[in-house]
C-alpha positions, 0 to 999 in steps of 0.5 A: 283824623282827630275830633274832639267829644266836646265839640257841640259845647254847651249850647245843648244845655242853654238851649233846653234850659231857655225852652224850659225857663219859658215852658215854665210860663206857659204850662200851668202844670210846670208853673205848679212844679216852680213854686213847690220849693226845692223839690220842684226845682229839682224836678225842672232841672232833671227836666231839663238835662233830658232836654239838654240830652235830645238836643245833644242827640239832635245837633250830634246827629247832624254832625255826624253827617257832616263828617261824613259829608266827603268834601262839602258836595254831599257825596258819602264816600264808600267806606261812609255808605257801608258803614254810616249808621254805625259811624253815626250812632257812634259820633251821636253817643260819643259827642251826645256824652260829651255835652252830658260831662260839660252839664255835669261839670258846670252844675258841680261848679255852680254847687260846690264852687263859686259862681254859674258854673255854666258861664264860666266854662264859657268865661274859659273857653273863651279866655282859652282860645284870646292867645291865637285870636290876637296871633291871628288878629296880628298875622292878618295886619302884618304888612298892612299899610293901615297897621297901626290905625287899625290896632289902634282902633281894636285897642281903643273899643276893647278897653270902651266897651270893657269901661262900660261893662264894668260900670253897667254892672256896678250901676245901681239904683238905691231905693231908701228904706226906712224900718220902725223902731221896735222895743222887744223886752228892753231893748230897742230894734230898727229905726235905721236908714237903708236902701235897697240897691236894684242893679242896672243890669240885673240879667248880667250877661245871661240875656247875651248868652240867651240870645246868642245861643238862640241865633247860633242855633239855625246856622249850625243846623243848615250847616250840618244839613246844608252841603246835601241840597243843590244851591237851586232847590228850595230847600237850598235857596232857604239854606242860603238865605238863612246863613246870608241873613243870620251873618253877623254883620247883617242888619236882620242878625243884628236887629234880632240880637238886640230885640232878644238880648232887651226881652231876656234881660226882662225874663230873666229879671222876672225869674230872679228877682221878685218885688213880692216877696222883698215887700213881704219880708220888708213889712214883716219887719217893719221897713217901708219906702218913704211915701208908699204904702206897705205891701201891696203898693211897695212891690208894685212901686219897686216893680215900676222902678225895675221895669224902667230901670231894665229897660236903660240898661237892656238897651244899653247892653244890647248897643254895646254887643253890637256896635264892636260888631258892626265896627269890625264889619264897617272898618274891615278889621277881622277882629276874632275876639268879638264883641259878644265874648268881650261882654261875656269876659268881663261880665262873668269876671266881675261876678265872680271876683264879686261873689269872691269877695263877698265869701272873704268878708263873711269868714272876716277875711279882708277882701281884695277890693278894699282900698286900703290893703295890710299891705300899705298900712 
């Protein structure tokens, strides 16, 4: 009766820029294009909103026919077989331009806002839908014998895990850099003590939008397509393979998830963050890092120093996206606010109360996070 245009989301987009992001290491001619500057990054993000269009187009399609799908026995019904191909081409047009309005927005917001505009329409739509998550957290334990230890529990690993976000992503390790003194005309620059302050996290929650994108991806094709094979056909037997094994309580899922949140968390640092160059500019004015050598020698030091540090808190990351997972599955407790929205919450809050401090301070605004306000003067 009702369907929205917006149904598909933006998985369309997160999942052509995870092919793009890594076509970019495989194809010589699309790593060229990286390192052009400005233009060739434009160039790969036009590449990627036709990515995002075709997967749209494909995941739409198979949509269609599963709101043609009468029942979930793979029968159309009479009015579909006369009229599908215009209902499809329709349903593939409309939710395929839907997608396309998402992208835009979230790269309008991540212009001429504050913030990934992409994560934070999936920061909204998750804090949208929180309301009736806890009405139907509530609703399921009404009259249960176990209420109260159950919400207890619920309560108890929310306000963990939310602790350990937060200080996953305020984790730093401080690297002390030391800047010669240079006398220009008369005066005196440099000699100061600084550091440079390599995040824990350096990915934020990015590897977890990464990863469970890649892992929604084949339960929504068998989902589209799955109702139109017999359960005793290969083809069946695979469907519901996929679907039993890709559950978010299986140890196959889980396992999965973990190994693609760890390799992520790496990718994404790699693409973001570049020892090279921070050892360049630290040479060019002078700076050094107290018993390594300028150039070369610091970014391979800052590099061993990343990799580890990635490492701890991949894992970390990873423990805690799954663990309220298998709790949930272990206890019984059909909690719809899972772990992976929880880690997406708080992550991208911080983020963007942080990137709104920051724009506060530099136009000489005291920010919100101080710990003195005017008010208490």
């Amino acid at each position: 009766k009702r369907f929205s245009i917006f149904a598909l989301g933006i998985a369309p987009y997160i999942n052509a820029s995870i092919i793009m992001q890594l076509l970019v290491y495989v194809v010589p001619q699309l790593e060229k294009l990286a390192k052009e500057g400005t233009e060739g990054r434009q160039k790969i993000s036009q590449y990627t909103r036709y990515g995002t269009i075709f997967i749209g187009a494909i995941q739409a399609f198979g949509m269609s026919f599963m709101l043609a799908n009468a029942g979930g026995q793979g029968v159309l019904t009479p009015f579909m077989k006369d009229h599908f191909p215009r209902f499809a081409i329709l349903t593939v047009l409309t939710l395929t331009a839907g997608t396309a309005f998402i992208m835009w927005l979230g790269e309008k917001i991540t212009e001429k806002g504050i913030g990934n505009g992409i994560s934070l329409l999936i920061f909204v739509g998750i804090v949208a839908s929180l309301p009736s998550a806890i009405v139907q957290t509530f609703r399921v334990f009404s009259g249960d014998a176990l209420f109260y230890p159950k919400m207890f529990i619920i309560l108890f690993f929310t306000v963990a895990v939310t602790a350990a976000v937060i200080w996953i992503q305020d984790g730093v390790r401080k690297i002390p850099v030391q800047y010669a003194k240079r006398v220009v005309g008369r005066r005196v620059y440099g000699g100061q003590n600084t550091y440079i302050p390599l995040r824990i996290n350096q990915a934020g929650v990015i590897p977890i939008i990464f990863a469970s994108s890649i892992l929604l991806f084949p339960g929504l094709i068998t989902n589209f397509f799955g109702n139109y094979f017999s359960m005793d056909s290969f083809m069946g037997k695979i469907t519901q393979f996929i679907n039993t094994v890709l559950g978010p309580s299986h140890w196959v899922y889980l396992s999965l998830y973990c190994l693609l949140i760890i390799f992520f968390s790496y990718f994404y640092t790699a693409i973001t963050f570049n020892p090279k160059d921070l050892a360049d500019n630290m040479k060019k004015y002078g700076g050094f890092i107290p018993g390594v050598r300028s150039g070369r020698p610091t970014a391979e030091y800052i590099d061993r120093t990343l990799i580890r540090i990635t490492l701890v808190g991949s894992i970390f990351l990873a423990i805690i996206a799954v663990i309220p997972n298998i709790l949930i599955s272990w206890a019984n407790v059909p909690f719809y606010f899972g772990g992976t929205a929880l880690l997406i919450v708080v992550g991208v809050g911080l983020d963007t109360i942080k990137q709104l401090e920051s724009h506060l301070v530099t136009r000489n605004y005291d920010g919100f996070l101080k710990k003195k306000s005017r008010l208490f003067k």
